[in-house]
C-alpha positions in Angstrom: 138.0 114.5 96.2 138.5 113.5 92.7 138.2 115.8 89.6 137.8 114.6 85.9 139.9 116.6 83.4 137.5 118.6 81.2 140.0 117.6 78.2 141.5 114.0 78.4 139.4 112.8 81.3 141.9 112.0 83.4 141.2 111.1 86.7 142.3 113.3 89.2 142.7 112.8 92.8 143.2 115.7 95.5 143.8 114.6 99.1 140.5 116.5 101.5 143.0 118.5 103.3 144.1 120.4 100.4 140.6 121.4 98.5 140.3 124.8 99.3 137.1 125.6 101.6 134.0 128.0 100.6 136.0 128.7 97.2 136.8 127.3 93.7 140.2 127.1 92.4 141.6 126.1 89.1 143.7 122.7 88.5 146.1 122.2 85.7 146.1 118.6 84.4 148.8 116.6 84.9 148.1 114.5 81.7 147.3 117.2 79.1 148.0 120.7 81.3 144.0 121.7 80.8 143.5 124.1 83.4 140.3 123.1 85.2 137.8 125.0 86.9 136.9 123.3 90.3 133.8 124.3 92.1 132.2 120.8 92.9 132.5 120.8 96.5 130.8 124.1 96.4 127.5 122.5 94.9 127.9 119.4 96.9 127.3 121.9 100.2 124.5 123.7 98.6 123.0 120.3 98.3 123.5 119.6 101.4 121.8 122.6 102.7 118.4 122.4 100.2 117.8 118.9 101.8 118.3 120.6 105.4 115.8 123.1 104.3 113.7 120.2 103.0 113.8 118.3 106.2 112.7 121.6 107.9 109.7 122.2 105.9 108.5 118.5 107.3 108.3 119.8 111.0 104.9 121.7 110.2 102.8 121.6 113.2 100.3 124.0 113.1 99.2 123.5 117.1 102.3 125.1 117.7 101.9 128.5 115.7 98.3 128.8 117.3 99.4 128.3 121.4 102.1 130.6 121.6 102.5 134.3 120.8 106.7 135.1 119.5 108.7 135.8 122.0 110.3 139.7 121.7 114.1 140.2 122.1 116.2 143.1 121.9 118.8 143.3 119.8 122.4 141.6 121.4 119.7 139.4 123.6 121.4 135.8 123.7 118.9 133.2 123.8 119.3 129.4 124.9 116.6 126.9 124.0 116.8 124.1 127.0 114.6 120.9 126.3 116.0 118.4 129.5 112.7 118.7 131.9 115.0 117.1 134.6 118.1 118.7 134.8 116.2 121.8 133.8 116.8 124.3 136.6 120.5 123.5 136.7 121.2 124.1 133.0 118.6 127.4 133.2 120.7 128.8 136.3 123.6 128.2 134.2 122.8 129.7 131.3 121.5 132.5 133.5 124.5 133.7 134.7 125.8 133.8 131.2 123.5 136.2 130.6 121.0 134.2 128.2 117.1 134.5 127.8 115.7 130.8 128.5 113.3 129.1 126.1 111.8 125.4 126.5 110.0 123.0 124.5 107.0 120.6 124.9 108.3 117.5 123.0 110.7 116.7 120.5 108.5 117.9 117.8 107.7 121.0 119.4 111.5 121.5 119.8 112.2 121.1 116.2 109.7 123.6 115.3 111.2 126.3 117.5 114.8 125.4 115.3 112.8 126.2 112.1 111.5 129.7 112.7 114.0 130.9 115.3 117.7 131.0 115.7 119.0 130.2 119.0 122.5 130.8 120.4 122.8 127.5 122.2 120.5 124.8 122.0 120.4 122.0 124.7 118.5 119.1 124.8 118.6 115.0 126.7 119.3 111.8 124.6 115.9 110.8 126.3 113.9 114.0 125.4 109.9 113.2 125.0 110.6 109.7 126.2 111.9 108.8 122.6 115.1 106.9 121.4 117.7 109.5 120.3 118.1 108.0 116.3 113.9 108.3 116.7 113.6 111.8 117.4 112.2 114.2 115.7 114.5 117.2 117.2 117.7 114.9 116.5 117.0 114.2 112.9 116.1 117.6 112.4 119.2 119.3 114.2 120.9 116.4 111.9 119.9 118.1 108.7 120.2 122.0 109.8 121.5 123.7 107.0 124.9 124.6 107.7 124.8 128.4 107.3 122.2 127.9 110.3 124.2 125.0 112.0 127.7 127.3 112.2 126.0 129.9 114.2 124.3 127.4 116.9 125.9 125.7 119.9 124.2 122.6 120.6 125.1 120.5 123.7 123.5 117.2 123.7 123.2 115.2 127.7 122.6 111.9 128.8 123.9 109.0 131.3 127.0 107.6 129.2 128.3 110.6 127.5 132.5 111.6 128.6 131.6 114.9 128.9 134.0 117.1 126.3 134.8 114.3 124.3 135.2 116.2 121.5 135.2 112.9 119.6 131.9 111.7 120.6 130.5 114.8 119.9 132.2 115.1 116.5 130.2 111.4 116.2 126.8 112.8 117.2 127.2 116.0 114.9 127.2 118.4 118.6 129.2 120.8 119.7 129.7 119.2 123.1 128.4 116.1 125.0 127.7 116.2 128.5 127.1 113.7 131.1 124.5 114.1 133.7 127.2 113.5 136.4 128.8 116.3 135.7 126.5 119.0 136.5 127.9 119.8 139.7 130.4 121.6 137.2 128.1 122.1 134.8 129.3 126.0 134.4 133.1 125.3 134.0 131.9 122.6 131.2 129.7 125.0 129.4 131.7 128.1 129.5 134.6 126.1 128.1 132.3 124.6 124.9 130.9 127.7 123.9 134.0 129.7 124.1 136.1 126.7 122.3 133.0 127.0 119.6 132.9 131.4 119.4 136.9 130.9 118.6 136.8 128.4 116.2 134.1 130.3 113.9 135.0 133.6 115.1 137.4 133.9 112.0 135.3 132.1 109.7 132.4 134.7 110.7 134.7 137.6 110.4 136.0 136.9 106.5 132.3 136.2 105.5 131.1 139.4 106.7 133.7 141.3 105.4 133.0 139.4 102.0 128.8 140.3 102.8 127.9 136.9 103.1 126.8 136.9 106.6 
């Protein structure tokens, strides 16, 4: 990231790894020892998140709202959303024993529109979902542009034919939290329970300080 000095405009350059995340700090000019107050990175993600919220106001289907009633949940209920017709009953007897409520969608659209008025605990959908290119579907590009106070709080597995499954690399590339091949599903449970627990730990800190700081 680079930061302009408020005073002498000096050009400042901090390496990624040391900008402090979710906060501002102050940075003392080299040049002319201005201390400056550094909150950019902080606006840049709010950004990002309005144009997540934008891109989930397009998904506006009002056939959807009519056809279905909400579904009721107790509170503690963990819900999965499960859009891969063909590998469905695997991934639902899965999920099952993890003790998660099952949802499905119709399309790709349909899917997307679920995202936007409901928050589910893992989310898992085919590359080939509704018959569409991935980069063409509507689902994709709107998982793409969840906001990220939304996105944190989601596991989203994405399946297909070429995917390594856990390639954390290749999920990092396709903004997931876990690929998985459809050869695999014979261990289907091992892969799973490993990617959602990987994911709870990793946020489970993050989580924890927001809370205590009421921002959850």
């Amino acid at each position: 990231m680079q930061v302009t000095c408020s005073q002498c405009s000096k050009a400042i350059n901090i390496p990624d790894e040391k900008v402090p995340k979710d906060q501002a700090f102050n940075l003392t000019c080299p040049s002319c020892k201005t201390k400056n107050r550094v909150d950019q990175h902080l606006r840049q993600e709010e950004e990002e998140e309005d144009e997540g919220l934008e891109a989930m106001m397009m998904v506006t289907d009002e056939a959807f709202e009519e056809d279905e009633a909400p579904p009721i949940y107790e509170e503690g209920d963990k819900i999965a959303l499960i859009m891969d017709p063909k590998n469905y009953d695997a991934i639902a007897q899965v999920l099952t024993d993890f003790g998660y409520k099952l949802e499905t969608a119709k399309s790709p659209e349909h899917g997307a529109h679920k995202l936007k008025f409901f928050h589910y605990h893992v989310v898992m959908f085919h590359e080939r979902f509704g018959g569409e290119e991935l980069e063409d579907s509507a689902l994709y590009k709107y998982v793409l542009n969840m906001p990220m106070s939304l996105r944190r709080k989601t596991f989203i597995a994405l399946i297909g034919k070429e995917f390594k499954s856990t390639d954390n690399m290749e999920a990092f590339a396709y903004s997931v939290n876990q690929v998985i091949n459809e050869k695999d599903f014979d261990k289907l449970d091992v892969i799973l329970k490993k990617g959602i627990s990987d994911n709870e730990i990793f946020y489970r800190i993050y989580r924890e300080t927001m809370d205590v700081l009421g921002k959850v």
